[in-house]
C-alpha positions as a Markdown table, in Angstrom:
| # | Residue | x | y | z |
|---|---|---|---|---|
| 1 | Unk | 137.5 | 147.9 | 40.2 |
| 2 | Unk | 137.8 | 144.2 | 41.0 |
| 3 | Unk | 134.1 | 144.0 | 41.2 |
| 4 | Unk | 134.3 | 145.3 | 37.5 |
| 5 | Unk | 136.7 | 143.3 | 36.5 |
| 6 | Unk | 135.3 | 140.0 | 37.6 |
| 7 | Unk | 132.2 | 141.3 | 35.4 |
| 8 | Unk | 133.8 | 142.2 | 32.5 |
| 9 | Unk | 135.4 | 138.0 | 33.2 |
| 10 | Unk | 132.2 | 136.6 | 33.6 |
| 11 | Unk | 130.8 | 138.7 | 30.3 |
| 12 | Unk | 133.5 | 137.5 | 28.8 |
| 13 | Unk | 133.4 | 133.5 | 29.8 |
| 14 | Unk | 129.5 | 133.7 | 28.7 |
| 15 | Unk | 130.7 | 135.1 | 25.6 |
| 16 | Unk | 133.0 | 132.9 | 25.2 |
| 17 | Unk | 130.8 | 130.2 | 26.3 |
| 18 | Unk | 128.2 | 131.1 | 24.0 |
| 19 | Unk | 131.0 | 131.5 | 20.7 |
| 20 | Unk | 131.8 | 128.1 | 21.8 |
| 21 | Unk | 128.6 | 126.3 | 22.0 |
| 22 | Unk | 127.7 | 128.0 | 19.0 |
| 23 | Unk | 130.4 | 126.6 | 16.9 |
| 24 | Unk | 129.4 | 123.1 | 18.5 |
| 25 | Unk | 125.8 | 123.0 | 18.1 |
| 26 | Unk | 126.3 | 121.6 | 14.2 |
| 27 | Unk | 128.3 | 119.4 | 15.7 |
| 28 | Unk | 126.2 | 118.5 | 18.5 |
| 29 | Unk | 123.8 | 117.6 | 15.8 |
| 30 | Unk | 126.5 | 114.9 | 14.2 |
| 31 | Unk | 126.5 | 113.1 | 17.2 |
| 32 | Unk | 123.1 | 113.1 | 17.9 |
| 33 | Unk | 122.0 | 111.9 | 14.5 |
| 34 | Unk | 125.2 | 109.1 | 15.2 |
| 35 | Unk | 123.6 | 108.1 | 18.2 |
| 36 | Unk | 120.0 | 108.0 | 16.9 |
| 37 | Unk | 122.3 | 105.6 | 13.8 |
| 38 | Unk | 123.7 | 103.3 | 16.3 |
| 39 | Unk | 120.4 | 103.1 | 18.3 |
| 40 | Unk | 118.5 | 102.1 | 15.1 |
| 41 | Unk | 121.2 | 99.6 | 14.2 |
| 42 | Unk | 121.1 | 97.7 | 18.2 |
| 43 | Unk | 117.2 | 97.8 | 17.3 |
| 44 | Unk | 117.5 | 96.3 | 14.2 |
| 45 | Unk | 120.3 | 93.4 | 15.3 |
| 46 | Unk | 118.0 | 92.8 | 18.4 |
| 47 | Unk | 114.7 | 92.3 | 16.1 |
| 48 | Unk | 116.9 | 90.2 | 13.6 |
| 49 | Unk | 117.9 | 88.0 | 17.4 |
| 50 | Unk | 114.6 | 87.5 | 18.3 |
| 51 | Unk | 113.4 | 86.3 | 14.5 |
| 52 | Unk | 116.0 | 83.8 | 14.3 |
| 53 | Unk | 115.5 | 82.9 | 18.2 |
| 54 | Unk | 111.8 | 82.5 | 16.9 |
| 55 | Unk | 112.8 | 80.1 | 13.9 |
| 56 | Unk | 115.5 | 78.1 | 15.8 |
| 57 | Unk | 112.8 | 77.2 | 18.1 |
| 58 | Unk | 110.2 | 76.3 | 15.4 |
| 59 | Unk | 112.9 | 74.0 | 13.6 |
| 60 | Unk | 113.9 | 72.8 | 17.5 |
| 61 | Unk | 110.0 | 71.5 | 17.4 |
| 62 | Unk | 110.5 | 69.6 | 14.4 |
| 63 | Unk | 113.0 | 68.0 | 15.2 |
| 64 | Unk | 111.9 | 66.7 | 18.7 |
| 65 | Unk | 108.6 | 66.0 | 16.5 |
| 66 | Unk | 111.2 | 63.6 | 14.3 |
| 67 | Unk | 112.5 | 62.5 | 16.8 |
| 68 | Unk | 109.8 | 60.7 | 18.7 |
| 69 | Unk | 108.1 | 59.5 | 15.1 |
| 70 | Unk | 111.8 | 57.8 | 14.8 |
| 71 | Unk | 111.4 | 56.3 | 18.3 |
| 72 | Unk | 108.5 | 55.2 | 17.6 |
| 73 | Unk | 109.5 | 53.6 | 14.4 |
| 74 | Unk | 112.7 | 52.2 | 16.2 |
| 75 | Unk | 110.6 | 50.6 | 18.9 |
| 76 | Unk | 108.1 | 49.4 | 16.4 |
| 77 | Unk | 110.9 | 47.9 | 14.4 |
| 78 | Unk | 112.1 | 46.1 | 17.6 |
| 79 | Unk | 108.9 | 44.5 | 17.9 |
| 80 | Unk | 108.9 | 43.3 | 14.3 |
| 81 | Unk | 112.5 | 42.1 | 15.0 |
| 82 | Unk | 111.2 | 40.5 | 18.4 |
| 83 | Unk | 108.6 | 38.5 | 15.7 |
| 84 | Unk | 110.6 | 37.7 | 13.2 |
| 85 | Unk | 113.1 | 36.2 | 15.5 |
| 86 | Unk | 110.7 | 33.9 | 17.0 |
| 87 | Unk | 109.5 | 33.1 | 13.7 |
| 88 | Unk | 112.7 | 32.3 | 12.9 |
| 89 | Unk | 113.7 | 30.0 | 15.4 |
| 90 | Unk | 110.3 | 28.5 | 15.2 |
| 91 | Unk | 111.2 | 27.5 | 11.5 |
| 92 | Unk | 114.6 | 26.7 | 12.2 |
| 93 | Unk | 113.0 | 23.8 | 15.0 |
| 94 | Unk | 110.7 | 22.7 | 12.5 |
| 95 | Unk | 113.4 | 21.9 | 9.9 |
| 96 | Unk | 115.7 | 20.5 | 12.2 |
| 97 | Unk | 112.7 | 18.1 | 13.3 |
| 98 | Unk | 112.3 | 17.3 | 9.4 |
| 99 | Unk | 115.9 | 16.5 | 9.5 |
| 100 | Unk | 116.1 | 14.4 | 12.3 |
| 101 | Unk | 112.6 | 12.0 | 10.9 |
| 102 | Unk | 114.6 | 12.3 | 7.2 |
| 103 | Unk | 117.7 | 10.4 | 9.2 |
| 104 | Unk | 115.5 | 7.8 | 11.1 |
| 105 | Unk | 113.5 | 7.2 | 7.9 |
| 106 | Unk | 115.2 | 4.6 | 5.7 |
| 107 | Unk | 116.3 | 6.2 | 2.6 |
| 108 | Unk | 116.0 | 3.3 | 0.2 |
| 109 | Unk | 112.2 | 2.9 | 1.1 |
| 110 | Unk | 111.0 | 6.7 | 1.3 |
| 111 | Unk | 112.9 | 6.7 | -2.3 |
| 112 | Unk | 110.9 | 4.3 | -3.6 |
| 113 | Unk | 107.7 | 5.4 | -1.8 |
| 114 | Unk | 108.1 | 9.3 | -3.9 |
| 115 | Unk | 109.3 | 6.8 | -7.0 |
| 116 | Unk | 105.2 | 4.8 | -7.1 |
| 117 | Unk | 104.1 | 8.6 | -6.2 |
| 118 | Unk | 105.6 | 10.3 | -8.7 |
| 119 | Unk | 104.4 | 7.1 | -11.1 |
| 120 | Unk | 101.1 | 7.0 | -10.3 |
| 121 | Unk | 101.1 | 10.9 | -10.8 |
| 122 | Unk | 102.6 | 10.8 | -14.1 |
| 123 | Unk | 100.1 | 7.8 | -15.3 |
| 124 | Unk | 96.9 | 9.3 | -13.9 |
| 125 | Unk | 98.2 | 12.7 | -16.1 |
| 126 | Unk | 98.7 | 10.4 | -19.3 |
| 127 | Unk | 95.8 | 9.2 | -19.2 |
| 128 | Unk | 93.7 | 11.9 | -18.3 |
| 129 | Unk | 94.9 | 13.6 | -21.8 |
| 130 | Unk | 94.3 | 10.1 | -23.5 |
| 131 | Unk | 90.6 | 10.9 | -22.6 |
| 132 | Unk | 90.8 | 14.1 | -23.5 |
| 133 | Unk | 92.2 | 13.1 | -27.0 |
| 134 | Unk | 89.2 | 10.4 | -27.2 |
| 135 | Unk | 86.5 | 12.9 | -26.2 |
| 136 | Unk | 87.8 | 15.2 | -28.8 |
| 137 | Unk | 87.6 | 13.0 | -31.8 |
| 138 | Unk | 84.3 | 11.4 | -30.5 |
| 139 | Unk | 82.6 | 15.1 | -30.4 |
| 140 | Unk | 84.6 | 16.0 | -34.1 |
| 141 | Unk | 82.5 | 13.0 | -35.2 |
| 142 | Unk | 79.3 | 13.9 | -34.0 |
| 143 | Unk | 79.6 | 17.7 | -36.0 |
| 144 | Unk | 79.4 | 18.7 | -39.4 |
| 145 | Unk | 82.7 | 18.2 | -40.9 |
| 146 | Unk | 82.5 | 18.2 | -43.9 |
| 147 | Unk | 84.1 | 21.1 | -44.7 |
| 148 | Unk | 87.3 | 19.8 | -43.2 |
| 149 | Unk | 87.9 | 17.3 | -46.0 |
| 150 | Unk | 90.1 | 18.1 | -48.0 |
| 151 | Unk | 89.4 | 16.4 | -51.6 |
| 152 | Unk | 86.3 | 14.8 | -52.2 |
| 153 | Unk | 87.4 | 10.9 | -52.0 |
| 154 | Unk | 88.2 | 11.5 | -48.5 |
| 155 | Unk | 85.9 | 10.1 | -45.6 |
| 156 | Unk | 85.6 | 11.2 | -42.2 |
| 157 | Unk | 87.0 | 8.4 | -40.5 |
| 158 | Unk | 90.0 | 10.1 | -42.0 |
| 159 | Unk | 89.3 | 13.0 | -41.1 |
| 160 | Unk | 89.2 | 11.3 | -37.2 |
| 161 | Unk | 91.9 | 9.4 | -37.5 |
| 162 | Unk | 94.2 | 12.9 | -38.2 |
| 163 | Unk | 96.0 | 14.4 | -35.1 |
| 164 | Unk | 94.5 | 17.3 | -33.5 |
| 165 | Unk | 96.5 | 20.2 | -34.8 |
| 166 | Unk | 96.0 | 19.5 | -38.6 |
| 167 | Unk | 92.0 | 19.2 | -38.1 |
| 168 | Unk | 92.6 | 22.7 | -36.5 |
| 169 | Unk | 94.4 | 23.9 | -39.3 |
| 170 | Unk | 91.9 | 22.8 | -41.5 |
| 171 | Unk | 89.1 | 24.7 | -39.7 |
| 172 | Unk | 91.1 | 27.4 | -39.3 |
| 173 | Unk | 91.8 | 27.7 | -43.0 |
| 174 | Unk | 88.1 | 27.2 | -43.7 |
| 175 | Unk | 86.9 | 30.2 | -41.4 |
| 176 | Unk | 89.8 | 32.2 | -42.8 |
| 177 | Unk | 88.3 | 31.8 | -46.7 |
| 178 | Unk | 84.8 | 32.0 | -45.3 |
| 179 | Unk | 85.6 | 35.4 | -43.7 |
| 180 | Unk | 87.5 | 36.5 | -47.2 |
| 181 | Unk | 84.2 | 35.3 | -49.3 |
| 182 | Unk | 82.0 | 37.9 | -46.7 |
| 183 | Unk | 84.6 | 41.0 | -46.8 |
């Protein structure tokens, strides 16, 4: 009897057993397709790490690439500095030299030595247009200039004798009607 018994227990634990695994099997299901979810998702997060891992280290590039053309530019910019300093002081010697020969010169005579250069400058300009005016009326007399009278009684000696801007306001008038008679 106890051997029947303990079958009839173990029929009914398998029974049960298979009721029981039955009823979770959908359920098994659930928590396989949530585990499959999860997986996917740790996939996906890890993939989405190692893209921006991949773009942080292309931007780190760039900027280590910046940053040596900036040291560069820095270290070229000390060099210019470098220059321009000596420069500087180079110029700042040379005017204090200027200086120095301004206070040893006497100031009355290098006054009156730029005074006779300044005059001489100014005279040798006057004259030059004096000679320039001569030439002028010496090549108006040698033309045809007739045309610049301006009544008949007129001579050209006149005509000479006029300053420069109304003898080109009489040949300008005269093209000006001679250009009116051909249009």
């Amino acid at each position: 009897h106890s051997h029947m018994r303990r079958r009839k227990m173990k029929k009914n634990d398998v029974l049960q057993q298979g009721m029981v695994s039955d009823l979770l099997s959908p359920f098994k299901h659930w928590q396989l397709y949530m585990v499959e979810r999860r997986v996917e998702a740790h996939r996906a997060t890890r993939q989405a790490f190692g893209l921006e891992g991949n773009v942080l280290a292309v931007q780190a590039k760039d900027l280590e690439r910046q940053q040596e053309d900036l040291i560069g530019e820095l270290l070229m910019s000390q060099g210019t500095q470098r220059r321009l300093q000596k420069r500087f002081e180079s110029e700042r010697d040379k005017r204090i030299a200027v200086e120095e020969k301004l206070e040893q010169a006497k100031p009355t005579l290098l006054k009156k030595v730029l005074t006779n250069l300044l005059n001489i400058t100014f005279m040798g300009t006057l004259r030059e247009a004096q000679l320039s005016r001569i030439i002028a009326r010496k090549n108006l007399a040698a033309k045809e200039f007739s045309v610049l009278l301006a009544y008949e009684e007129e001579h050209l000696a006149r005509l000479t004798s006029l300053p420069i801007e109304s003898i080109l306001t009489r040949w300008l008038n005269y093209h000006i009607i001679q250009f009116k008679y051909v249009a």
